[in-house]
Phi, psi and omega in degrees: 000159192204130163272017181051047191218114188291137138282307206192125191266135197245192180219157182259105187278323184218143157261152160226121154277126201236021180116239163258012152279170155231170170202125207246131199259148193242096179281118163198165188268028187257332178319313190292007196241353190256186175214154180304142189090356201257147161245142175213142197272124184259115175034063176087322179299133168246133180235104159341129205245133175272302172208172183196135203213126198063253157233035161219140190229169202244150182212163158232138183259162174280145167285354180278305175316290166326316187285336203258004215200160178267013176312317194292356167284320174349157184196164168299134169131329203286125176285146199214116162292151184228134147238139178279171159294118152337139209230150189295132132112354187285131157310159166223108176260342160307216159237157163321139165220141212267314207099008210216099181281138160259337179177166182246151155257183184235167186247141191229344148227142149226126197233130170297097198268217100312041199124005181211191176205109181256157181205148194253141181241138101328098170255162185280121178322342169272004162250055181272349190244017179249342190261095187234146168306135199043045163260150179303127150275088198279097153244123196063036197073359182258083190317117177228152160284131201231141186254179163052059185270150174226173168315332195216352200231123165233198155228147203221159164264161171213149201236159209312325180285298149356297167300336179273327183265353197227179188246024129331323201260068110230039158234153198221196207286146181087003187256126204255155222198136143290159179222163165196132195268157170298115195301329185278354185267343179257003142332299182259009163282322173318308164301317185270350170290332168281349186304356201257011172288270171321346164261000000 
């Protein structure tokens, strides 16, 4: 579990491919603090840390991971928010975050504010009913609030530390971003689909 409250912007030192897994060796300074075993959440995906070696450590995706998610684009060079896991007694300054990308979207503006930035997302129109005004959103790991909702469309403000700390500042218009939606809105869309199960 995670709260979408960024630590630390890492960098992707190696891709490897491996039959339909990839593994991605990950440089940050966060390394000398993880263990083998450990989940951490990569721009929203949470991955398991496989080895670790210096100030890099190694996570693998899945093919299922790949299909749902924007990794198989990575490439070395590329900046990745990392949040470690919620720890039992920890604030929670986000939202509950799974770590469980449900689908990607695309960023389709982005405007330069006076001290801020706001960007407009695209999302696939069957999670429209999860994407509610001033409700929480997870991009790219990042707990956010969201205005101006449309059918397919929202908007989030980044506020000048967010953009300096996240790999906010390399996304512009056309750049495709995890997304995972609030896990208690998809609880209860769950409840009403089943209800008609028993009758």
């Amino acid at each position: 579990m995670f709260t979408g409250i960024i630590e630390s912007l890492a960098t992707v030192a190696a891709v490897q491919h491996e039959g339909s897994n990839i593994h991605f060796s990950i440089e940050s300074t966060l390394t000398n603090e993880l263990k083998v075993d450990q989940s951490v959440a990569h721009n929203g995906v949470c991955l398991t840390v496989t080895a670790i070696q210096g100030n890099t450590y190694t996570v693998t995706a899945v093919a299922e991971t790949l299909a749902k998610t924007t990794l198989g684009e990575w490439k070395a060079g590329d900046k990745v928010n990392l949040e470690r896991s919620l720890k039992l007694g920890d604030r929670l300054d986000g939202h509950f975050v799974q770590g469980h990308v449900d689908a990607v979207g695309h960023c389709i503006a982005k405007e330069t504010l006076d001290g801020s930035w706001l960007f407009r997302f695209r999302f696939p129109e069957r999670y429209a009913m999860l994407v509610i005004e001033k409700g929480s959103i997870c991009i790219n790991g990042v707990s956010l609030t969201v205005f101006n909702t449309g059918r397919d469309e929202c908007t989030v403000t980044i506020i000048p530390y967010t953009y300096t700390h996240t790999n906010f500042q390399t996304i512009e218009t056309g750049t495709v971003v995890n997304l995972e939606f609030d896990v208690l809105g998809k609880y209860l869309l769950r409840m009403k689909e089943t209800e008609s199960f028993g009758s």
